[in-house]
LOTI-438242 format. One record per residue (C-alpha): x, y, z. Coordinates in steps of 0.001 Angstrom, whole numbers, padded with zeros to 6 digits, m for minus. Example, Ala and Ser with C-alpha at 12.3 -4.5 7.8 and 13.67 -1.06 7.14 Angstrom:
<recs>
<rec><xx>012300</xx><yy>m004500</yy><zz>007800</zz></rec>
<rec><xx>013670</xx><yy>m001060</yy><zz>007140</zz></rec>
</recs>
This chain:
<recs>
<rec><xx>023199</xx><yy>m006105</yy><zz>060881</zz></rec>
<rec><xx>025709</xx><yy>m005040</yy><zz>058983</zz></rec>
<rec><xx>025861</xx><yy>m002844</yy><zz>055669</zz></rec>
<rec><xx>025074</xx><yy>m003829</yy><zz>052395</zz></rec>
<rec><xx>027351</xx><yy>m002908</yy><zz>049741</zz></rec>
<rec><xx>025872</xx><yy>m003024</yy><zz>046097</zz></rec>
<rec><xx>027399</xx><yy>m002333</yy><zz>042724</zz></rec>
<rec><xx>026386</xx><yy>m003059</yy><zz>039253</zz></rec>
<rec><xx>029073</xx><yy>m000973</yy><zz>035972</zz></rec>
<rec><xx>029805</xx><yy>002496</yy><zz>037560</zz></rec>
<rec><xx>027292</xx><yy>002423</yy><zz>040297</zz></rec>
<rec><xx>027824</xx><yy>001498</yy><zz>043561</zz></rec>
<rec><xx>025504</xx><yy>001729</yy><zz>046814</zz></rec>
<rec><xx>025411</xx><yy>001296</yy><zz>050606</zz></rec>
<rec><xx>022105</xx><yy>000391</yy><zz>051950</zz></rec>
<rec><xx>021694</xx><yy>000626</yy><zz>056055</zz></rec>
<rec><xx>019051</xx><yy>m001582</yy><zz>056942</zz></rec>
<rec><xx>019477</xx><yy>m000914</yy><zz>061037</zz></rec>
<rec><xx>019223</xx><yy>002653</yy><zz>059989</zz></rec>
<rec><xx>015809</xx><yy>002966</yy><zz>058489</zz></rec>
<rec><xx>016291</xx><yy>000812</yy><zz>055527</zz></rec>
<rec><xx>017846</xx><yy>003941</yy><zz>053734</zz></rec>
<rec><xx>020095</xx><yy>004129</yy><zz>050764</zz></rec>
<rec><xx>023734</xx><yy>005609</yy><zz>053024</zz></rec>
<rec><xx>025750</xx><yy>006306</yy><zz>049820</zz></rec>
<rec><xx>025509</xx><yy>006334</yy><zz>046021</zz></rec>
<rec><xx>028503</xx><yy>006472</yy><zz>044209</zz></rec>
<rec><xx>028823</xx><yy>006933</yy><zz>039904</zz></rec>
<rec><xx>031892</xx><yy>007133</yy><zz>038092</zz></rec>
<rec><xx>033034</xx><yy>007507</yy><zz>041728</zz></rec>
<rec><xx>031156</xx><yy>010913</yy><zz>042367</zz></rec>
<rec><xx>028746</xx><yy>010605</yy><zz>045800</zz></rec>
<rec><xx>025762</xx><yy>012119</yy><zz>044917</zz></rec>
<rec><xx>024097</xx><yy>011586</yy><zz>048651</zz></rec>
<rec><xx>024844</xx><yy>013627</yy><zz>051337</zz></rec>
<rec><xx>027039</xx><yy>010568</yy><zz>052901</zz></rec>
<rec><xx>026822</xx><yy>009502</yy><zz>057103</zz></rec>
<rec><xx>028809</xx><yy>011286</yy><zz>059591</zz></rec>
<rec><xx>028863</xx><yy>014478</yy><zz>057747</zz></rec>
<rec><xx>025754</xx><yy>016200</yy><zz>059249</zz></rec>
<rec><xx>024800</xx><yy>013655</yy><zz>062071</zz></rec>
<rec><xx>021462</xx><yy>012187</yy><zz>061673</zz></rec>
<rec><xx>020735</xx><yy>013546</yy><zz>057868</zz></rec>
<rec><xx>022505</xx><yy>011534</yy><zz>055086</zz></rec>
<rec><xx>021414</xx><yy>009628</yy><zz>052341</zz></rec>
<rec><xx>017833</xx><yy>008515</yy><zz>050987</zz></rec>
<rec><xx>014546</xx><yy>007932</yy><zz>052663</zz></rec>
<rec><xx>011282</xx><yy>007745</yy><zz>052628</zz></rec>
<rec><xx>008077</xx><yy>009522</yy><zz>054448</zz></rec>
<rec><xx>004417</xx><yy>009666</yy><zz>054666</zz></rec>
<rec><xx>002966</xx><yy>012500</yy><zz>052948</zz></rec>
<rec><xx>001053</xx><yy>015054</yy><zz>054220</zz></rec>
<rec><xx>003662</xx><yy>016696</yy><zz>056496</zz></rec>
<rec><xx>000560</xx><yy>016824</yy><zz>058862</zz></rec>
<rec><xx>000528</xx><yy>013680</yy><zz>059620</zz></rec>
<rec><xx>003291</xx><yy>013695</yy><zz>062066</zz></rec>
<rec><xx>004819</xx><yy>017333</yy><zz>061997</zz></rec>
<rec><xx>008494</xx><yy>016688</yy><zz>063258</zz></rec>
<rec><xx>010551</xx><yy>014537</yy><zz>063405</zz></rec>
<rec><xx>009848</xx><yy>012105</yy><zz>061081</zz></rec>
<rec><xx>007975</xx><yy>008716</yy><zz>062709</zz></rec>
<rec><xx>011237</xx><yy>006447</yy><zz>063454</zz></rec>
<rec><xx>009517</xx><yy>002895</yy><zz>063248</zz></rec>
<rec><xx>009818</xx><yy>004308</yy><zz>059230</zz></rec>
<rec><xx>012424</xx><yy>006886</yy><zz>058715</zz></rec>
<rec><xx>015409</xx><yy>005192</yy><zz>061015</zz></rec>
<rec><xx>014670</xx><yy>001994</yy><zz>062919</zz></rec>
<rec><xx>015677</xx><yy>m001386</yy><zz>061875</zz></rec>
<rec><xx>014058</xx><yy>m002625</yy><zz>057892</zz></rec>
<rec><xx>014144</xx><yy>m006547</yy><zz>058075</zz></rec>
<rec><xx>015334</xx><yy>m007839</yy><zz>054681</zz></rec>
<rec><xx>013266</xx><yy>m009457</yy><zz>052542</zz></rec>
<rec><xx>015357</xx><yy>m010533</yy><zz>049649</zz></rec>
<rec><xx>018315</xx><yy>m009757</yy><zz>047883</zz></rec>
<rec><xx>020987</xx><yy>m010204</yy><zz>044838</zz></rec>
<rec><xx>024110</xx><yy>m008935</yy><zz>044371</zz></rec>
<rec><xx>022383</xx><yy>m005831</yy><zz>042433</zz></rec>
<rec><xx>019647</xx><yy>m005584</yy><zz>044167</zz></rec>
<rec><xx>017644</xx><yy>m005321</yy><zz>047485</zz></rec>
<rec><xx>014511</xx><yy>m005569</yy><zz>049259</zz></rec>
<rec><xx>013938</xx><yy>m004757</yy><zz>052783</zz></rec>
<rec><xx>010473</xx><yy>m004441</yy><zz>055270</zz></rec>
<rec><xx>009878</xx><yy>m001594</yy><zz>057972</zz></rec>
<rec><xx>007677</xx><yy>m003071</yy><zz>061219</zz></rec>
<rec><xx>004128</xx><yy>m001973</yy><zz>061900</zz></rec>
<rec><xx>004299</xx><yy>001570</yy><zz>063170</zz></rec>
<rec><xx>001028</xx><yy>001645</yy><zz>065065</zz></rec>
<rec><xx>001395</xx><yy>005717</yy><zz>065445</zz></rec>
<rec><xx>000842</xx><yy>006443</yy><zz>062070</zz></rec>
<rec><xx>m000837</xx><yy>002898</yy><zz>061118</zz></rec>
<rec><xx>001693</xx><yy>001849</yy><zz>057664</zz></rec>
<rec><xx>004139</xx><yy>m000679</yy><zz>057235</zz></rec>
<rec><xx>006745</xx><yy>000232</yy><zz>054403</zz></rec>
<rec><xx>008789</xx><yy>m001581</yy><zz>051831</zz></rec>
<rec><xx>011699</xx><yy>m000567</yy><zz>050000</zz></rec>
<rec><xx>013106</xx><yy>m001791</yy><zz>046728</zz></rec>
<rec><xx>015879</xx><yy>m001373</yy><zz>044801</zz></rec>
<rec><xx>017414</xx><yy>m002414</yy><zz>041882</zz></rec>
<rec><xx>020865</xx><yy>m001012</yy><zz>040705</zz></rec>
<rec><xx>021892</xx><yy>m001033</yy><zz>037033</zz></rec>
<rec><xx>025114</xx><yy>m000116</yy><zz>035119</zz></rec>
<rec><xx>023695</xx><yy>003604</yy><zz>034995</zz></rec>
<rec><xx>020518</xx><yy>003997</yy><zz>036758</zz></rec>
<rec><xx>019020</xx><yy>002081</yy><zz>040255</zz></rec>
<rec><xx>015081</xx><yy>001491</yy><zz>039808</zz></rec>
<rec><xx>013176</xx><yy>002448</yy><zz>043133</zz></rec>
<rec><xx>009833</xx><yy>000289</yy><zz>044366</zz></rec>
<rec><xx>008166</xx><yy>001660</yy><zz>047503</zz></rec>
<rec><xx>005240</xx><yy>000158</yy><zz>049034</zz></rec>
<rec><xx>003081</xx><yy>001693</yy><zz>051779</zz></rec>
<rec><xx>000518</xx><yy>m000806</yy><zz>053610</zz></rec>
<rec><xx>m002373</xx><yy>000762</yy><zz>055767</zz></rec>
<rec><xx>m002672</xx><yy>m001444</yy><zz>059050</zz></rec>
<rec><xx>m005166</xx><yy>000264</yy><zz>060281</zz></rec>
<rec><xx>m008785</xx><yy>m001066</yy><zz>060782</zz></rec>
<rec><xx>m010114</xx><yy>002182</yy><zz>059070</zz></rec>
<rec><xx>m009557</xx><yy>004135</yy><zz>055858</zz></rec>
<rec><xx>m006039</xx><yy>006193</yy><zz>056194</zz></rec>
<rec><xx>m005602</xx><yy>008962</yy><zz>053744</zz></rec>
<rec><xx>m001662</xx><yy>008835</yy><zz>052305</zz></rec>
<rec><xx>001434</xx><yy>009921</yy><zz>049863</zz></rec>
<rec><xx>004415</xx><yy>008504</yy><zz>049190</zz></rec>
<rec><xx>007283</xx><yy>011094</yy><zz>049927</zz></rec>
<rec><xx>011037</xx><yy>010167</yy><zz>048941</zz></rec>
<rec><xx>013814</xx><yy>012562</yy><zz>050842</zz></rec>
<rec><xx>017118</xx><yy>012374</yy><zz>049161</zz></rec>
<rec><xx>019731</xx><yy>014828</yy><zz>051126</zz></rec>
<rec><xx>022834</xx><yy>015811</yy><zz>048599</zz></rec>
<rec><xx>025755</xx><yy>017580</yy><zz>048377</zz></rec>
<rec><xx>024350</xx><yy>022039</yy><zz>048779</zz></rec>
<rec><xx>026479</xx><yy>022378</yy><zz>045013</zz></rec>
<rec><xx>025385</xx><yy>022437</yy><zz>041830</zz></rec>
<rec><xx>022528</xx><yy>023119</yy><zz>039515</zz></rec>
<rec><xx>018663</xx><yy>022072</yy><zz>040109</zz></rec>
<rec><xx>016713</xx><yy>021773</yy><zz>036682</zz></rec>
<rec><xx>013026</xx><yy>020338</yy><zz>035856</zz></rec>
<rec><xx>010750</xx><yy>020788</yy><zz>033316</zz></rec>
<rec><xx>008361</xx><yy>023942</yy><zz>034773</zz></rec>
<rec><xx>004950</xx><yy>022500</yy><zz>035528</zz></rec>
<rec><xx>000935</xx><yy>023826</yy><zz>036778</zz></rec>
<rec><xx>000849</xx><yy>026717</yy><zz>039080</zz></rec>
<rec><xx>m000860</xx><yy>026473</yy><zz>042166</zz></rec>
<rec><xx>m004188</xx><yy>028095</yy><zz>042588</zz></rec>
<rec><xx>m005572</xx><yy>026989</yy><zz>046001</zz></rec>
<rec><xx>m005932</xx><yy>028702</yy><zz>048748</zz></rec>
<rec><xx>m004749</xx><yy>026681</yy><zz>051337</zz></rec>
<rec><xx>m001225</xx><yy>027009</yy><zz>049955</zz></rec>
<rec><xx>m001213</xx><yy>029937</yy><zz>050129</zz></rec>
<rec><xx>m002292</xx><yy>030151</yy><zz>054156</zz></rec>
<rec><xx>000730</xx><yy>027844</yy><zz>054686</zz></rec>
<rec><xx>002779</xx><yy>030495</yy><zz>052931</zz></rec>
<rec><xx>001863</xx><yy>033119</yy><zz>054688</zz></rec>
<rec><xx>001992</xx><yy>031251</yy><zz>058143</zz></rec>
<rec><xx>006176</xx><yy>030262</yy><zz>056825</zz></rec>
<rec><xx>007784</xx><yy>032804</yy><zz>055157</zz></rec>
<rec><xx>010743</xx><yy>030044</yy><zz>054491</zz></rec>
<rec><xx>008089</xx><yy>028273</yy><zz>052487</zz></rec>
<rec><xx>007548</xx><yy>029389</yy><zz>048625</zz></rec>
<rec><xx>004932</xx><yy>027798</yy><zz>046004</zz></rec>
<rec><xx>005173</xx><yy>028053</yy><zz>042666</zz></rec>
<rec><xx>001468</xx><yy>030008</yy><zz>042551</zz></rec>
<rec><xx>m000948</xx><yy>031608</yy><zz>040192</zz></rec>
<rec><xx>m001936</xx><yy>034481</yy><zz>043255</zz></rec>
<rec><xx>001775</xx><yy>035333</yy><zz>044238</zz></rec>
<rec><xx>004318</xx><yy>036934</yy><zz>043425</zz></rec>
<rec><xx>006573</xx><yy>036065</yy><zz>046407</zz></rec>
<rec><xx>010370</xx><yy>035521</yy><zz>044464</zz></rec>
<rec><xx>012224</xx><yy>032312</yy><zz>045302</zz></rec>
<rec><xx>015858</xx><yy>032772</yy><zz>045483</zz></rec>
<rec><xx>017696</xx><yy>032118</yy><zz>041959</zz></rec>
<rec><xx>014856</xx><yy>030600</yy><zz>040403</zz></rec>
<rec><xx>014635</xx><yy>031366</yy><zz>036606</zz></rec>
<rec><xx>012780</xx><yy>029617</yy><zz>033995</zz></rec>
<rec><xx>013539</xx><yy>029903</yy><zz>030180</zz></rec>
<rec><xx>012218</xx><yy>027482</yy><zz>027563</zz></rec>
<rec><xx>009635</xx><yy>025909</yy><zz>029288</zz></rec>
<rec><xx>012450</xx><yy>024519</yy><zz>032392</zz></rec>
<rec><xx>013085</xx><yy>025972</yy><zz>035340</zz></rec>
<rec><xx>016170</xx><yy>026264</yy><zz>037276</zz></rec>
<rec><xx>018206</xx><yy>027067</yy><zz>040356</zz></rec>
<rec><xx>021992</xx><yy>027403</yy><zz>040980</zz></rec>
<rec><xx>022133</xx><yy>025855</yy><zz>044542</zz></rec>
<rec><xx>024895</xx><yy>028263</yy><zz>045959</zz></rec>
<rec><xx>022224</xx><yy>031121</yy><zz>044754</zz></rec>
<rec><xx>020404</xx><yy>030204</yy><zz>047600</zz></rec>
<rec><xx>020988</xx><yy>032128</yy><zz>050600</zz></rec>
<rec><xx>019170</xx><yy>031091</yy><zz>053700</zz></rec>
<rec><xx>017310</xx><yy>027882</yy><zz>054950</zz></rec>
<rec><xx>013700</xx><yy>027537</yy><zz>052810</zz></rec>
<rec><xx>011925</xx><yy>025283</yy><zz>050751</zz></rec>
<rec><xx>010251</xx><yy>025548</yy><zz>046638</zz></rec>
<rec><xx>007349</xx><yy>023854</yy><zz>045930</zz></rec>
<rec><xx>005986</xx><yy>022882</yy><zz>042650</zz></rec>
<rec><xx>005157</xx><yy>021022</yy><zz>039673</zz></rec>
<rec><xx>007475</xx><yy>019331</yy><zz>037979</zz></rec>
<rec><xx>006478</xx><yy>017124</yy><zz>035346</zz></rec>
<rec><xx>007923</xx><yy>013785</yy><zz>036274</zz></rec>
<rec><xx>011700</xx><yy>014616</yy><zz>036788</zz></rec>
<rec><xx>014134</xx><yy>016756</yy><zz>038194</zz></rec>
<rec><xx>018005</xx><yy>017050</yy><zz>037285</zz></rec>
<rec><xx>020782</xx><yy>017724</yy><zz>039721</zz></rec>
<rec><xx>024071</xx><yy>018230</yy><zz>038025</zz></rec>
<rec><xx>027159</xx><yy>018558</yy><zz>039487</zz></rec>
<rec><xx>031249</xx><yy>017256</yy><zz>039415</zz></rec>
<rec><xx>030374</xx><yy>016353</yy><zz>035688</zz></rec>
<rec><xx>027236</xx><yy>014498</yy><zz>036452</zz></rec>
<rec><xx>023672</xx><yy>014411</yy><zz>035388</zz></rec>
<rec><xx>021290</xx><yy>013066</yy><zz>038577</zz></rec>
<rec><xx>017943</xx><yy>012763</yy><zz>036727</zz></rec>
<rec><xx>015451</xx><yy>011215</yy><zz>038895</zz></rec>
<rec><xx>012377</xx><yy>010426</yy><zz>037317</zz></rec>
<rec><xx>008927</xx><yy>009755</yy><zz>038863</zz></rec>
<rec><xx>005246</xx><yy>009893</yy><zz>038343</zz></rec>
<rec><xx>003845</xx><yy>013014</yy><zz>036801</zz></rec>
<rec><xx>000642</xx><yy>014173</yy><zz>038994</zz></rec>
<rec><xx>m001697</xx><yy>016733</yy><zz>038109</zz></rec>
<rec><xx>m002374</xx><yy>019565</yy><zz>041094</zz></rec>
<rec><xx>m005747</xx><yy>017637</yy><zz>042909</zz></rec>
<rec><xx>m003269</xx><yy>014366</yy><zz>042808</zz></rec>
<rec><xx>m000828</xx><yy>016427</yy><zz>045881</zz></rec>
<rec><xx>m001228</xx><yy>015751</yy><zz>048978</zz></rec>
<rec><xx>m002830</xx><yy>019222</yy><zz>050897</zz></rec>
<rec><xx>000014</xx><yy>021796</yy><zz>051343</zz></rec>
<rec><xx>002335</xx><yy>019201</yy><zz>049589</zz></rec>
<rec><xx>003931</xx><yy>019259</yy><zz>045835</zz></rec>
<rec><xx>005303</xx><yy>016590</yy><zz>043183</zz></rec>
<rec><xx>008655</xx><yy>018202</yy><zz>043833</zz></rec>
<rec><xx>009792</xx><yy>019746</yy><zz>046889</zz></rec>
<rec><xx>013542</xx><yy>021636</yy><zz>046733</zz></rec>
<rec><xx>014242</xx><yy>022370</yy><zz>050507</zz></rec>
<rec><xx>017764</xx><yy>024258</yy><zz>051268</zz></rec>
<rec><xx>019492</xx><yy>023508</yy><zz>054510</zz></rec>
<rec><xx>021803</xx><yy>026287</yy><zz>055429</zz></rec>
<rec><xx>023055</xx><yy>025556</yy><zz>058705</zz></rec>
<rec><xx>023191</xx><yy>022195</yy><zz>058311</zz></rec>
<rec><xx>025222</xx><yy>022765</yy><zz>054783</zz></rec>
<rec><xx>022762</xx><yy>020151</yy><zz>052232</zz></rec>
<rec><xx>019574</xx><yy>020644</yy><zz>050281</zz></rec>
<rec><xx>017171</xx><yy>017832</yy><zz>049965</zz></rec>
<rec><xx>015271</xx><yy>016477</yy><zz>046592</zz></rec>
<rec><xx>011967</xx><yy>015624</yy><zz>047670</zz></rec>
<rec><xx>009627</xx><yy>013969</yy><zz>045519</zz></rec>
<rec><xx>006165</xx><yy>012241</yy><zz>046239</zz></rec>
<rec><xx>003716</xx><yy>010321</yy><zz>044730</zz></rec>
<rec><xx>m000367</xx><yy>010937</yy><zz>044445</zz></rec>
<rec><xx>m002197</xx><yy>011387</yy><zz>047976</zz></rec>
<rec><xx>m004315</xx><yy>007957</yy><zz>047957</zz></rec>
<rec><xx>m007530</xx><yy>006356</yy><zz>050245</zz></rec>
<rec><xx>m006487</xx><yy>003210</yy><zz>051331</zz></rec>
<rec><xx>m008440</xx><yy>000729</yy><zz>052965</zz></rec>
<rec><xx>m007607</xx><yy>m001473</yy><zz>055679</zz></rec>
<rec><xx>m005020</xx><yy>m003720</yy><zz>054922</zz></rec>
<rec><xx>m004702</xx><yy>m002216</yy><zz>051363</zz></rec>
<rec><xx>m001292</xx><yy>m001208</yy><zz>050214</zz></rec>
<rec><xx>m000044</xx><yy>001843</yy><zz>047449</zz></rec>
<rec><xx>002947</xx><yy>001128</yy><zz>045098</zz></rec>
<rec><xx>005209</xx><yy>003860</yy><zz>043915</zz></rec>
<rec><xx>007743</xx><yy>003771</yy><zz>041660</zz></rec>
<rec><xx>010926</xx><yy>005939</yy><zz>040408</zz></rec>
<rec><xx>014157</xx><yy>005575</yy><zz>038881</zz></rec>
<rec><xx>017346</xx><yy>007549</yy><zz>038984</zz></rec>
<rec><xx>019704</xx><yy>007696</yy><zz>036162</zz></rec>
<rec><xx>022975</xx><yy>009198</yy><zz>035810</zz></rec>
<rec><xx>025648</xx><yy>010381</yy><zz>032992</zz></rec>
<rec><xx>029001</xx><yy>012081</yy><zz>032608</zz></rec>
<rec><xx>028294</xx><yy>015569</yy><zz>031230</zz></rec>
<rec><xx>031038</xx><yy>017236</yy><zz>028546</zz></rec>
<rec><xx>033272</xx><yy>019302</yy><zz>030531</zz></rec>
<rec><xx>032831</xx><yy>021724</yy><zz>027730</zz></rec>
<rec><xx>028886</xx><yy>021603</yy><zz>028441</zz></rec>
<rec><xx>028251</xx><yy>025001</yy><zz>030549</zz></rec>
<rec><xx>026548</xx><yy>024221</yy><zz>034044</zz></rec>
<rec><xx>026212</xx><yy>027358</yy><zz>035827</zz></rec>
<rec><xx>022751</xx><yy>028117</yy><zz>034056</zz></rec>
<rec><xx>020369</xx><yy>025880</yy><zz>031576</zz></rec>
<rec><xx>022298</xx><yy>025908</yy><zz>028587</zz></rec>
<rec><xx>021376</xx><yy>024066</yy><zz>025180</zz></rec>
<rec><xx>024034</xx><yy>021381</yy><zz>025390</zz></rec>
<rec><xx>022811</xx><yy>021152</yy><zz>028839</zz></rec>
<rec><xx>019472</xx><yy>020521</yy><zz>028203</zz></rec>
<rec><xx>020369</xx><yy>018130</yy><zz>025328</zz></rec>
<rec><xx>022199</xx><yy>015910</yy><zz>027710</zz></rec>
<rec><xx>019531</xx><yy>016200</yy><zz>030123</zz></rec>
<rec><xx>016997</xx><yy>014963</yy><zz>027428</zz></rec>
<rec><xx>018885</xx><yy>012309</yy><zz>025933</zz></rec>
<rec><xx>018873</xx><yy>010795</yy><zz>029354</zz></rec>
<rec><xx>015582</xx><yy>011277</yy><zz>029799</zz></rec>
<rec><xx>014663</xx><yy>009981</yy><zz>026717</zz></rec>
<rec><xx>017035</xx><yy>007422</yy><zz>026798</zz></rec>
<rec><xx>014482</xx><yy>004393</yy><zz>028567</zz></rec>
<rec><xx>015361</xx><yy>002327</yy><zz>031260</zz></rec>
<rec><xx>013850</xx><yy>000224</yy><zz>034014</zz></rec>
<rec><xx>011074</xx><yy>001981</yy><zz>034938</zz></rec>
<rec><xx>008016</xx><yy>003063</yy><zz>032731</zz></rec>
<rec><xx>006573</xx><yy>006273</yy><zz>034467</zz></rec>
<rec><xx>003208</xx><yy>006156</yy><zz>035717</zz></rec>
<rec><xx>001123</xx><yy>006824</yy><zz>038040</zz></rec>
<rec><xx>001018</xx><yy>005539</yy><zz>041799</zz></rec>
<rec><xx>m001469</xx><yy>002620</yy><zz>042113</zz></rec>
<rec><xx>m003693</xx><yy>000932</yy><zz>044929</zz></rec>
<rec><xx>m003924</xx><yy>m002297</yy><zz>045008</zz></rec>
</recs>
């Protein structure tokens, strides 16, 4: 099967369903904003996970993360594609997309096809280009300690929590945001935390604002986090890493999660080294701005 190439104004797409169903390259104003194949062999692009981490350590299951996605429908603009059955973790996945002149609206579904109950998040892994500046809006600390068990078992993991003080490289917060220049970061780890529904990568004179479902702390799957910032050294990327609420499902019942990514040329007088007021104008006037999805919860249906 070969790729699909989408493009609706200033955005264009590749989508590799033989490859795991997963979004290959994302293109706006003709900046990539993915980590693009054949650059680190094996991680490029978007894809998508069960959440927790537990429930398959590494590497990720390949019926899911990198096997063939039949496809279920699709427009010029848009595409929907079907994983199989993967009977080791018991879920079927569907991915969705819709591209739009400046955004590209994300519907994930995950199916239990199990004959018992399966506890589950959604988890969306974007790799990108290690440049740039990270920005979100800075959310709940952590206060559990089972967090901070899985800290202390991996000192390259660091959560955003009430009972430590352990420092995450470059991470500032002023104004209620929080922040990290990526090149600040100096060796292969991983931030967790809260994150209030979106995140902001900007970099070549682009804002990447990726919006999704705001959870509160007891929604997370255990050891787990709305947003999760991980920093690949060796392999030269970072990932953004954002999941959805940790649900029951029943057999045969399926979870729907939503998120949309929207983009915008930024001012080349606009600093981007550090937040900045015209920064964070730009930043909210996307946010603000509407589009196709309305943020909300995950749902079971």
């Amino acid at each position: 099967m070969i790729a699909q190439d989408k493009q609706c104004g200033a955005v264009q797409a590749q989508f590799r369903p033989d490859e795991g169903g997963r979004l290959a390259s994302l293109r706006y104003r003709g900046v990539e904003l993915l980590l693009p194949p054949g650059r680190v062999p094996g991680y490029y692009g978007d894809t998508f996970w069960p959440s927790p981490q537990s429930l398959f350590d590494w590497p990720p299951p390949p019926v899911l993360d990198a096997e063939p996605y039949e496809i279920l429908d699709q427009s010029p603009t848009s595409l929907g594609l079907r994983s199989a059955p993967d009977p080791d973790q018991g879920l079927q996945f569907e991915k969705h997309f819709a591209l739009h002149e400046a955004s590209v609206a994300f519907r994930f579904v995950v199916t239990n096809t199990w004959p018992r109950e399966h506890a589950v998040a959604p988890w969306q892994v974007t790799r990108a280009p290690r440049t740039g500046l990270l920005v979100w809006a800075v959310g709940q600390e952590f206060g559990d300690e089972d967090r901070l068990a899985k800290q202390r078992e991996d000192p390259g993991c660091t959560y955003l929590h009430a009972q430590s003080d352990r420092a995450f490289e470059g991470y500032s917060v002023a104004g209620g945001h929080a922040s990290i220049p990526v090149p600040a970061v100096t060796r292969t780890s991983k931030f967790f935390t809260d994150a209030r529904g979106w995140v902001a990568h900007i970099h070549d004179g682009v804002i990447f604002l990726r919006i999704f479902p705001d959870l509160e702390l007891e929604q997370m799957a255990p050891r787990q986090a709305e947003l999760e910032l991980f920093f690949g050294l060796e392999r030269d990327y970072i990932e953004l890493e954002n999941q959805g609420a940790h649900e029951t499902l029943a057999p045969g019942a399926s979870l729907s999660y939503e998120v949309e990514w929207r983009f915008a040329p930024l001012d080349p007088d606009v600093r981007t080294d550090r937040v900045s007021p015209g920064l964070l104008a730009a930043i909210h006037t996307l946010l603000e701005g509407g589009g196709a999805l309305n943020p909300g919860s995950g749902r079971v249906r």
